[in-house]
C-alpha positions as CSV (number, residue, x, y, z in Angstrom):
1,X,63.2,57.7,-52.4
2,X,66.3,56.1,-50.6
3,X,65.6,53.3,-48.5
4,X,61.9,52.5,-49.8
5,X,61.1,49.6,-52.5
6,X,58.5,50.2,-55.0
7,X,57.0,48.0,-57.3
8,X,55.2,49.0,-60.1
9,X,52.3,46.7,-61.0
10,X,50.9,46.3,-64.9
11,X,47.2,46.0,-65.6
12,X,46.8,43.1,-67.5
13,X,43.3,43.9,-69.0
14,X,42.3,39.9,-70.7
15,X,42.9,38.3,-67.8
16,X,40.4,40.7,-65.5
17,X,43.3,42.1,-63.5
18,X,43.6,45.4,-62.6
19,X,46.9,45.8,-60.4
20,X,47.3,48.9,-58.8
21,X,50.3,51.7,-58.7
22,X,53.9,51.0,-56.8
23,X,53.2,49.1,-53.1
24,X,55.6,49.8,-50.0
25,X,57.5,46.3,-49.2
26,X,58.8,47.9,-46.2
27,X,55.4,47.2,-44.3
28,X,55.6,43.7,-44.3
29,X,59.1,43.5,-42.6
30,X,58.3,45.7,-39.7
31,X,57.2,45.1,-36.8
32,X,53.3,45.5,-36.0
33,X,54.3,48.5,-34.1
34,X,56.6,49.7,-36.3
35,X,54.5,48.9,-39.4
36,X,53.1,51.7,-41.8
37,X,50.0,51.5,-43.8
38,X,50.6,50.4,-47.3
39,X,51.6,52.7,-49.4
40,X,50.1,52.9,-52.9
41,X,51.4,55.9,-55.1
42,X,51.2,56.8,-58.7
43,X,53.0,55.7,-61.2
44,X,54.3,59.0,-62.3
45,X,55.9,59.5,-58.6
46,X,58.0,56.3,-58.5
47,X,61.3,56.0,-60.3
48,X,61.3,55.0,-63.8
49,X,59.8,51.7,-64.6
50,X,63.6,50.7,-66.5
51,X,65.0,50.7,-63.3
52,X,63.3,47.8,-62.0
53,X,63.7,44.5,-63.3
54,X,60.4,42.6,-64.2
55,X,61.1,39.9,-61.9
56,X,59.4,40.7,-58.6
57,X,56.2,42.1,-60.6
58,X,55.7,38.1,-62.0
59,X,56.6,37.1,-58.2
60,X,53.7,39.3,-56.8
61,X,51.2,38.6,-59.5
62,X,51.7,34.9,-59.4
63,X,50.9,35.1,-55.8
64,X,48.2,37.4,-55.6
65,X,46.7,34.8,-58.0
66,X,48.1,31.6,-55.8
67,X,46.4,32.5,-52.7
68,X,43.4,31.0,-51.6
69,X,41.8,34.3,-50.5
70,X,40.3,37.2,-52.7
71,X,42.3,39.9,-52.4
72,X,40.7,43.6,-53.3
73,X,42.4,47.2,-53.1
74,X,40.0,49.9,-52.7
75,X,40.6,53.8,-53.1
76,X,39.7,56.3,-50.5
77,X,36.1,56.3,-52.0
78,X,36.2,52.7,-52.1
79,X,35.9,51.6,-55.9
80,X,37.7,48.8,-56.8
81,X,41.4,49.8,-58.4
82,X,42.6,45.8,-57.9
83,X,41.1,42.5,-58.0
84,X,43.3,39.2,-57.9
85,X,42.1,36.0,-59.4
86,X,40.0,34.3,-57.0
87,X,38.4,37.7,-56.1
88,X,36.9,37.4,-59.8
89,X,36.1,33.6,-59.3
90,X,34.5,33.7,-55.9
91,X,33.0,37.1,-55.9
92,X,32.5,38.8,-58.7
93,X,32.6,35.9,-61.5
94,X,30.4,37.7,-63.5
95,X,30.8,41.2,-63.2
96,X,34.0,44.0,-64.4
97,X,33.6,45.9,-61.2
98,X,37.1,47.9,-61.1
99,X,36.3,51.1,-60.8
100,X,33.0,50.6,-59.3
101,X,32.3,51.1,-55.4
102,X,32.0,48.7,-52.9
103,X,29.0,49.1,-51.7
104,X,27.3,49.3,-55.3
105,X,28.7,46.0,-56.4
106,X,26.7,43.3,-55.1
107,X,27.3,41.0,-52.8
108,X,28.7,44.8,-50.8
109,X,27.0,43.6,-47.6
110,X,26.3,40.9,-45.5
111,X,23.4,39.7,-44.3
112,X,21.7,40.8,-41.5
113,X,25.2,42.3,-40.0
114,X,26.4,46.3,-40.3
115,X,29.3,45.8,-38.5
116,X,31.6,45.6,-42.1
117,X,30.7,49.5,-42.4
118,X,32.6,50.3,-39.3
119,X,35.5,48.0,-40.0
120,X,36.0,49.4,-43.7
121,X,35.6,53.3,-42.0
122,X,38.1,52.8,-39.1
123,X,40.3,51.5,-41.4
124,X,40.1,54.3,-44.5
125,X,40.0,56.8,-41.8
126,X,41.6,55.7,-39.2
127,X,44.1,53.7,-40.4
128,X,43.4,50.8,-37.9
129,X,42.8,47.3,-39.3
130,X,39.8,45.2,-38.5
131,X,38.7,42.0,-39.5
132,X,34.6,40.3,-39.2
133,X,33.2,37.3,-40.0
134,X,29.6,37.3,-41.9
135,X,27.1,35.5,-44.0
136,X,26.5,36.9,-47.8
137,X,23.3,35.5,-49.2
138,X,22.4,35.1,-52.5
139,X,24.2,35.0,-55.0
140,X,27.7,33.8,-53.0
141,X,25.2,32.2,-50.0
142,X,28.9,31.7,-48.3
143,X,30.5,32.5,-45.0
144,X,33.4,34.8,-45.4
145,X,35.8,36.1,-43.1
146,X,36.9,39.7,-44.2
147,X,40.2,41.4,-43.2
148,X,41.4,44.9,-43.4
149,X,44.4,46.6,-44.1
150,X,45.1,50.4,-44.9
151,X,47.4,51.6,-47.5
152,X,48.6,54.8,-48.7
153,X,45.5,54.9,-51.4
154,X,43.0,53.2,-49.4
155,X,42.5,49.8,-48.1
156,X,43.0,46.6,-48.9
157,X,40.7,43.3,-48.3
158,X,41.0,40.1,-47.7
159,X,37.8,37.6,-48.0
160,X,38.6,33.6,-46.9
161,X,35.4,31.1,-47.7
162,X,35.1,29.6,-44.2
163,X,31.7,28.4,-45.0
164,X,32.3,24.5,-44.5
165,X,34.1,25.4,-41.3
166,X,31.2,27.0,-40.2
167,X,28.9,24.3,-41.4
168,X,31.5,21.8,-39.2
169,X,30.9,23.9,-36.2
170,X,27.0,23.9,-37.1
171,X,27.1,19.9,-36.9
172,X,29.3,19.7,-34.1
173,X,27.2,22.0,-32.2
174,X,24.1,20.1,-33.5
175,X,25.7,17.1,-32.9
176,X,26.5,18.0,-28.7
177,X,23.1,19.6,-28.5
178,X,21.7,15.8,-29.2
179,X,24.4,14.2,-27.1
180,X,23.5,16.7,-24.2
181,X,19.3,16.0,-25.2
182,X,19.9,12.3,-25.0
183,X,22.1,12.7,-21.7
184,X,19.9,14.6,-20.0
185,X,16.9,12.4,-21.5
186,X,19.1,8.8,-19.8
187,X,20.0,11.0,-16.6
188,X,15.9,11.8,-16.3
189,X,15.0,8.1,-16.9
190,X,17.9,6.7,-15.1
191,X,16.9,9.1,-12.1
192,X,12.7,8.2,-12.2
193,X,13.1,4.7,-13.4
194,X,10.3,2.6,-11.5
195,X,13.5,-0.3,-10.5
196,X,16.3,0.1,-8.6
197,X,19.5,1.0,-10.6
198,X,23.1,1.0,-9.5
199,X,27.0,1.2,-10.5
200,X,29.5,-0.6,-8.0
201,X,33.1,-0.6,-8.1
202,X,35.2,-3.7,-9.6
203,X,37.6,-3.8,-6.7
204,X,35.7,-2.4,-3.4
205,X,31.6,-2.9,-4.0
206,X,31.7,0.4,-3.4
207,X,28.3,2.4,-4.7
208,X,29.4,5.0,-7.3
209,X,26.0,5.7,-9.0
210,X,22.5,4.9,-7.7
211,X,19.1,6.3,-8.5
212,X,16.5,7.4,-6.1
213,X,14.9,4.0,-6.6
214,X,17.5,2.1,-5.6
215,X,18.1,4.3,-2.3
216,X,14.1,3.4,-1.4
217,X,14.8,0.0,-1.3
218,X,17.4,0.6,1.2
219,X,16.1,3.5,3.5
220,X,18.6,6.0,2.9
221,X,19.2,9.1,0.7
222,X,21.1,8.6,-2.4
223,X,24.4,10.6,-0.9
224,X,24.3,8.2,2.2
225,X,25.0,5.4,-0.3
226,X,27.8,7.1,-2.0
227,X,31.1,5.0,-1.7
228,X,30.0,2.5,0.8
229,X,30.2,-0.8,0.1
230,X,26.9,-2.6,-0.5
231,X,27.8,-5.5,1.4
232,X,28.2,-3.2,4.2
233,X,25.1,-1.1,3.2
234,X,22.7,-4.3,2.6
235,X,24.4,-7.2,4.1
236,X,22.1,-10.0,2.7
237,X,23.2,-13.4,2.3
238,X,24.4,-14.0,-1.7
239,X,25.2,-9.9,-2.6
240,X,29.0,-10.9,-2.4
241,X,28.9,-14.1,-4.6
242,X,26.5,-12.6,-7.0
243,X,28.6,-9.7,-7.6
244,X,31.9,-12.2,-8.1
245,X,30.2,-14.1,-10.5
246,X,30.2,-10.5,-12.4
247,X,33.8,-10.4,-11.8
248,X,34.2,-13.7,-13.5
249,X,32.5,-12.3,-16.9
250,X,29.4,-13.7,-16.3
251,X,25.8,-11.6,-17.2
252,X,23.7,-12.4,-14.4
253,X,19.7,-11.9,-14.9
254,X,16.9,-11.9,-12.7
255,X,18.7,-13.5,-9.8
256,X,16.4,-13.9,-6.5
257,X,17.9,-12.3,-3.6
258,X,16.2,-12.2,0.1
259,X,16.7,-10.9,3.3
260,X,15.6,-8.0,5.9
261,X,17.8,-5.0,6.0
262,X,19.4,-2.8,8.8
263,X,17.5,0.2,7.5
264,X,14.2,-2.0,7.9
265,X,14.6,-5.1,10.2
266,X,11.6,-7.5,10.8
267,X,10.4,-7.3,7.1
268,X,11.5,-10.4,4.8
269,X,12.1,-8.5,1.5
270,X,12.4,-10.0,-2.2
271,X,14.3,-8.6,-4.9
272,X,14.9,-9.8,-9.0
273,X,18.9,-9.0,-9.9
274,X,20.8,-8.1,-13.1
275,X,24.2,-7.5,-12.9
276,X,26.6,-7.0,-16.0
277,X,29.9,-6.0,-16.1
278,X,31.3,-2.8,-17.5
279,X,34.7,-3.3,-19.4
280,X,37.3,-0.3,-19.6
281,X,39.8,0.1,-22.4
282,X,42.1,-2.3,-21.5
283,X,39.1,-4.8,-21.7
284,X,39.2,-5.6,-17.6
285,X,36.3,-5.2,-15.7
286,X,35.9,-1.9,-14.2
287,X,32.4,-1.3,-12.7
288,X,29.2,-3.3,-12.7
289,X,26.1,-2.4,-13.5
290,X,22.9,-3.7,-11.9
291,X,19.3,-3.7,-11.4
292,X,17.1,-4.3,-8.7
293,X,13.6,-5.2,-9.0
294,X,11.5,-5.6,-5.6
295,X,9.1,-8.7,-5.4
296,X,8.2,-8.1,-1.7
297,X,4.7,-7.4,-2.3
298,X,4.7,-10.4,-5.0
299,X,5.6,-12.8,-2.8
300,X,3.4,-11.8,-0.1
301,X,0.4,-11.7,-2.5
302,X,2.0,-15.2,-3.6
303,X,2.2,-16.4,0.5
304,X,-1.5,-15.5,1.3
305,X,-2.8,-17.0,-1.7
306,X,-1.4,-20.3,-1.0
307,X,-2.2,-19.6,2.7
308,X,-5.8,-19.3,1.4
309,X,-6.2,-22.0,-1.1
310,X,-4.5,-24.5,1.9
311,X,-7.0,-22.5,4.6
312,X,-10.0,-23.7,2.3
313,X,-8.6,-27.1,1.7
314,X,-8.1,-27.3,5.7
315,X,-11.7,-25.7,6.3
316,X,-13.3,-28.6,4.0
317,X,-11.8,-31.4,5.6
318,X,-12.4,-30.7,9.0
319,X,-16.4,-29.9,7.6
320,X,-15.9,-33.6,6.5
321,X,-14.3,-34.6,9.2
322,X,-17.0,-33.2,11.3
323,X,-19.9,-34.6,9.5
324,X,-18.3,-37.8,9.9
325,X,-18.1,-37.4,13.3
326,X,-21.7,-36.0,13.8
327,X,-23.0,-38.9,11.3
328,X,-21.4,-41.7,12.9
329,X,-19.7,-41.8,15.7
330,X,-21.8,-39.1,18.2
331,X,-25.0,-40.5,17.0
332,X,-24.1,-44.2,17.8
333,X,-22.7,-42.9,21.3
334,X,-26.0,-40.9,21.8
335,X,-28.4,-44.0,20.9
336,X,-26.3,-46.1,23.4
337,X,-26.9,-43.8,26.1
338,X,-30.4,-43.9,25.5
339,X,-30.7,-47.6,25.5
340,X,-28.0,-48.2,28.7
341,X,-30.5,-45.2,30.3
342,X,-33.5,-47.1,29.1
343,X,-32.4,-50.6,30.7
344,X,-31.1,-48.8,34.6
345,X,-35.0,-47.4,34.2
346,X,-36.2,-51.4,34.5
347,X,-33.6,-52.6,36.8
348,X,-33.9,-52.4,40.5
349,X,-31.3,-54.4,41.5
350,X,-28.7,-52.1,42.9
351,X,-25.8,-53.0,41.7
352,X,-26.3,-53.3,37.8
353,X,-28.6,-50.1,38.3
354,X,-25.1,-48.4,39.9
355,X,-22.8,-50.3,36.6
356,X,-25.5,-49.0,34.5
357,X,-25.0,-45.5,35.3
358,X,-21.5,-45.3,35.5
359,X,-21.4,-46.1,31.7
360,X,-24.4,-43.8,31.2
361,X,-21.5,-41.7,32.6
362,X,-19.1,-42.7,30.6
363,X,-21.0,-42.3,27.7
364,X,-22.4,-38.7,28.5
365,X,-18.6,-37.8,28.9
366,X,-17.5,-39.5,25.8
367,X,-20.7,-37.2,23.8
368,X,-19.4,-33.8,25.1
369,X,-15.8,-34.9,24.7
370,X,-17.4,-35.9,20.7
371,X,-19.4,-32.6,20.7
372,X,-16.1,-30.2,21.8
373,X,-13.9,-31.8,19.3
374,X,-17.0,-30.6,16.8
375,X,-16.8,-27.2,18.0
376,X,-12.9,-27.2,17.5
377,X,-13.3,-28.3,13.8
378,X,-15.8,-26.2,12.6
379,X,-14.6,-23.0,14.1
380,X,-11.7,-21.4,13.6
381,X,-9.9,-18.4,16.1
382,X,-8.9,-16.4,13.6
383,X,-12.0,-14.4,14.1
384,X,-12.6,-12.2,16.9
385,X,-10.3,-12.9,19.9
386,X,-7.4,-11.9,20.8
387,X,-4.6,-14.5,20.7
388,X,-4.0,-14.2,24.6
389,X,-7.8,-14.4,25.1
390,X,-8.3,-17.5,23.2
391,X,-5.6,-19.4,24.9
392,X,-7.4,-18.5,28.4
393,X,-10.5,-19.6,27.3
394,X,-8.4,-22.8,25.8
395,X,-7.3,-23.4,29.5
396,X,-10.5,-23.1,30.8
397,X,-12.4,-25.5,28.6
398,X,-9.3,-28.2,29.3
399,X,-8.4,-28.0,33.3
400,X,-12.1,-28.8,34.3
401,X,-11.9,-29.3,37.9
402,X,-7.9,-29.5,38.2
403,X,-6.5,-26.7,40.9
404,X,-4.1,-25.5,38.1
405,X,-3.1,-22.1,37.9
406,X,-2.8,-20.1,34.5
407,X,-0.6,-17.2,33.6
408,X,0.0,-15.1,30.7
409,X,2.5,-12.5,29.9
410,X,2.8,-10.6,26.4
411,X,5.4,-8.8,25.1
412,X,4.8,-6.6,22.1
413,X,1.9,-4.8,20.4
414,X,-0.6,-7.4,19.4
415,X,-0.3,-8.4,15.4
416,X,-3.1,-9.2,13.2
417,X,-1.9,-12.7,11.9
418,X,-3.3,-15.1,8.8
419,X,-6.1,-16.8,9.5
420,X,-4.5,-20.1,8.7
421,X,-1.6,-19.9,10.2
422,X,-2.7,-18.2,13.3
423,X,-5.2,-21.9,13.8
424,X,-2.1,-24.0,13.5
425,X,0.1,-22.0,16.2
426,X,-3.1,-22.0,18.5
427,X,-3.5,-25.8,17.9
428,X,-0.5,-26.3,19.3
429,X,-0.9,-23.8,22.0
430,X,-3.9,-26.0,23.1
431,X,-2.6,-28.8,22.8
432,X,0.4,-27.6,24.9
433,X,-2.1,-26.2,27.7
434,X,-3.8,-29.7,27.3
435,X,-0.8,-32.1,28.0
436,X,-0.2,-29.6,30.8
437,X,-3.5,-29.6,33.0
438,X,-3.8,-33.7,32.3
439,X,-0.6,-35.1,32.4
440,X,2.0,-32.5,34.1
441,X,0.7,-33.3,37.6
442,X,1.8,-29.7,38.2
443,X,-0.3,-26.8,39.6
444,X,0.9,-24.1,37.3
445,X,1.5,-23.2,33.6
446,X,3.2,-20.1,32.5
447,X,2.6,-19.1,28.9
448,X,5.1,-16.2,27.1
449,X,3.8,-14.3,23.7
450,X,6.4,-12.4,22.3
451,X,5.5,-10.1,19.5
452,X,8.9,-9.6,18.0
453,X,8.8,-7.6,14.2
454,X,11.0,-10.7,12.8
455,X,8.9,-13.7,14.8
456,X,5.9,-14.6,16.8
457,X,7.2,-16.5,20.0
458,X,5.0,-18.7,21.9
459,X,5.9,-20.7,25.3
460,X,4.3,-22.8,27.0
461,X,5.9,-24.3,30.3
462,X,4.4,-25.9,33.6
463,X,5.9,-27.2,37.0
464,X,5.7,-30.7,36.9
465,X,7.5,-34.2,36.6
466,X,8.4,-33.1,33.1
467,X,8.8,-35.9,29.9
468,X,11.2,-38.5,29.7
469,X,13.8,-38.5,26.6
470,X,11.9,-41.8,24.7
471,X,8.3,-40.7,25.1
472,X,9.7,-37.4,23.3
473,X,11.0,-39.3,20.3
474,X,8.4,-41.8,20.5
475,X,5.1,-40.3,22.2
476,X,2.8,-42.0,24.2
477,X,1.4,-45.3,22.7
478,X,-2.3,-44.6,21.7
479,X,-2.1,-40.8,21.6
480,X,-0.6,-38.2,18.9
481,X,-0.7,-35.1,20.4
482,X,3.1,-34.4,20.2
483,X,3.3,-35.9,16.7
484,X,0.3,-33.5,15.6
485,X,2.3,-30.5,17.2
486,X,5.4,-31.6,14.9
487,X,3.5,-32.0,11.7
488,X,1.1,-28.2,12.4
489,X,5.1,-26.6,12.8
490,X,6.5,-28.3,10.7
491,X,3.6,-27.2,7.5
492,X,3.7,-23.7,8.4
493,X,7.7,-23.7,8.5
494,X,7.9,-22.8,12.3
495,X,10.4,-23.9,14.8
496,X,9.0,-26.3,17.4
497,X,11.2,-27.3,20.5
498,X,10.1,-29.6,23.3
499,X,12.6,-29.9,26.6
500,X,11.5,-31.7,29.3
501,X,13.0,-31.9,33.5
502,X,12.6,-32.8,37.2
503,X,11.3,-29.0,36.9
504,X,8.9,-29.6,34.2
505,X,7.8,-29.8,30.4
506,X,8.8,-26.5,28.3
507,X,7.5,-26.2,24.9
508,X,8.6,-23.2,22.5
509,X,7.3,-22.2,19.2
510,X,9.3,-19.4,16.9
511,X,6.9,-18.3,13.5
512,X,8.7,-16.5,11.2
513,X,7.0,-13.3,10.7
514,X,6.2,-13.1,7.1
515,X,4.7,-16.3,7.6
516,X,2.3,-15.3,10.4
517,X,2.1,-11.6,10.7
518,X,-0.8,-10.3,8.1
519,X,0.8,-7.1,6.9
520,X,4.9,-6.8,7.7
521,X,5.3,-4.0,9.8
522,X,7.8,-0.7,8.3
């Protein structure tokens, strides 16, 4: 035929190779639109075996047999007319199947997949190739990838073992699966962890990762904390520097931090910070990482037990103190009243009788003076008044007969405060009220309570010649009032300020309020 190439093909029976008659070499230069089916056609119908030289028949063999696939021509009712070399060794190793069919030649089909059927029929019938992946089990157990070609005589396959491939893809899939597992398993934990946990930027502080924890702390929602700053977001003192210290390389770890937030004011919050750096490729710094344990509740439990052990410490030495006073120095002021009462009862003359009872006086003074100072140890206001109350009542007991007026203006819902600290602050009230109504020469006192959520403020001011500069340094010779007002602020960390003019004496007390206040107020 002019213009077609044949070769003929020579079964070579010892070495299990059964090559089939002439094939068209046209089909492989054409275009896949242009290509026809390869042909396959007797030997008797192709020009005379002498007019070919032997040299492209070697060619073709030598690669049928170089290639890594199993190659396998079929006829129209698929027996096996061709088989190359590896076909043998990765198929059929043990079996002479030419001439057999497909299908009755084990491994013929796949496991668990028809879909070969239809690709071998399209292909014999309809002359269109098709290709399929599919496991064959025992004996090959091996992934194979089959292609399909028609030719003039049948069809022609083409198996590639792609079965580490596929076992790759099964460990990389396995492989992502875990990575996604363990993801998802760090994103859960990260998101429920029972600390605050964070991811700032190197350059800006900005927040680029924060769990809901960590939000809490701060009063907002996790998206309202996204890229802003948390200097901006929680401006307590020592964020910045702790953060630079990161900057600088170092690991920072459990790192006390304190302060009240915008979110929250008038509640002294505690927190434990670790901060580590995060190092990008080119080893520089490019995040940190931190986390933020709160303490609040710690600290408070800390505050009221120490509070409580110095309220019992107080409690017993005033008991002392009052025993004392009861054992001693009452009972010697009682019996000399009884024996000064005794003598003005056998005296007539008028005059001692008159000296007699002035002491008497004196000395019934001096026992209620002994007997209120009793009271005032042994009972504490923490118990029910209110803290206005008590300071009216304080007035009362101390202005006797004085034409002093009293008032008292509160600001703010009324706070339950700790025992302890609540008797110091009214000690000082009282002694305030005190120095007032005896030594002020004024006729009226003003007191302020101002219940603010960071601070108790208390004032105490009256009208009258006021307190000279050196008697504020010093105090008055012989008495300790002032001095005992310093000492009560200064042991439960308030801020005492005494200012005195022609107007009068002003005395102002500012108690922090997780010091005073009982339970901090959200």
């Amino acid at each position: 035929m002019t213009g077609d190439h044949y070769l003929h093909l020579v079964c070579v029976s010892s070495d299990h190779l059964a090559l089939p008659s002439p094939l068209d070499l046209n089909a492989s230069m054409q275009s896949p639109e242009q290509r026809s089916p390869i042909t396959i056609d007797d030997a008797t119908a192709t020009p005379s075996t002498s007019q070919f030289s032997n040299a492209p028949v070697d060619l073709l063999q030598q690669f049928c047999n170089a290639t890594t696939d199993a190659i396998v021509f079929l006829d129209r009712d698929y027996r096996f007319t061709f088989l190359n070399r590896r076909a043998w060794e990765m198929i059929w190793p043990r079996t002479d199947v030419l001439g057999s069919c497909l299908f009755e030649s084990p491994p013929g089909a796949p496991c668990a997949d028809q879909s070969h059927l239809e690709n071998y029929r399209r292909c014999m019938e309809q002359g269109i190739p098709g290709s399929f992946e599919a496991f064959y089990g025992h004996p090959l157990n091996m992934w194979l990838q089959v292609r399909c070609y028609p030719s003039s005589d049948g069809i022609v396959l083409f198996f590639s073992d792609f079965t580490q491939e596929i076992a790759a893809r099964e460990e990389l899939r396995v492989r992502r699966e875990a990575a996604e597992h363990q993801r998802n398993e760090i994103d859960t934990l990260y998101r429920t962890a029972p600390i605050g946990l964070a991811l700032f930027d190197s350059r800006s502080f900005c927040c680029l990762r924060l769990n809901d924890r960590q939000a809490e702390f701060f009063g907002l929602k996790p998206d309202q904390m996204l890229g802003r700053p948390i200097t901006e977001i929680a401006p307590i003192e020592g964020v910045r520097e702790l953060l630079e210290r990161v900057l600088r390389g170092e690991e920072v770890r459990d790192h006390l931090l304190e302060g009240e937030l915008l979110t929250k004011p008038g509640r002294h919050r505690y927190w434990l910070v670790s901060c580590f750096p995060l190092f990008d490729s080119d080893e520089t710094i490019g995040a940190i990482s931190t986390a933020w344990l709160e303490i609040t509740q710690q600290k408070e439990a800390e505050e009221a037990l120490i509070q409580s052990e110095r309220l019992g410490a107080r409690f017993e030495e005033r008991a002392r103190l009052a025993r004392d006073l009861h054992d001693t120095l009452l009972q010697t002021i009682q019996a000399s009243k009884l024996i000064v009462d005794h003598i003005r009862d056998t005296i007539y003359e008028s005059t001692t009788s008159g000296n007699l009872k002035q002491v008497s006086d004196w000395l019934s003074r001096a026992l209620r003076e002994g007997r209120a100072v009793l009271d005032f140890l042994r009972i504490s206001t923490a118990d029910g008044k209110d803290f206005s109350v008590a300071l009216r009542d304080a007035f009362e007991d101390c202005r006797a007969k004085k034409n002093v007026k009293l008032e008292i203006y509160v600001s703010g819902s009324s706070r339950e405060m700790r025992s302890s600290v609540r008797d110091d602050v009214y000690r000082i009230g009282c002694e305030a009220i005190r120095n007032a109504c005896l030594h002020s020469q004024g006729d009226q006192i003003n007191i302020e309570i101002f219940y603010n959520p960071d601070a108790l403020l208390l004032t105490v001011q009256d009208n009258g010649v006021g307190i000279d500069e050196e008697m504020l340094e010093s105090g008055r010779v012989g008495h300790y009032g002032l001095t005992g007002m310093s000492e009560r602020a200064l042991r439960i960390g308030a801020d005492l300020t005494i200012t005195g003019s022609k107007e009068g004496t002003k005395i102002a007390l500012r108690v922090p309020g997780n010091v005073i206040y009982r339970s901090p107020r959200t």
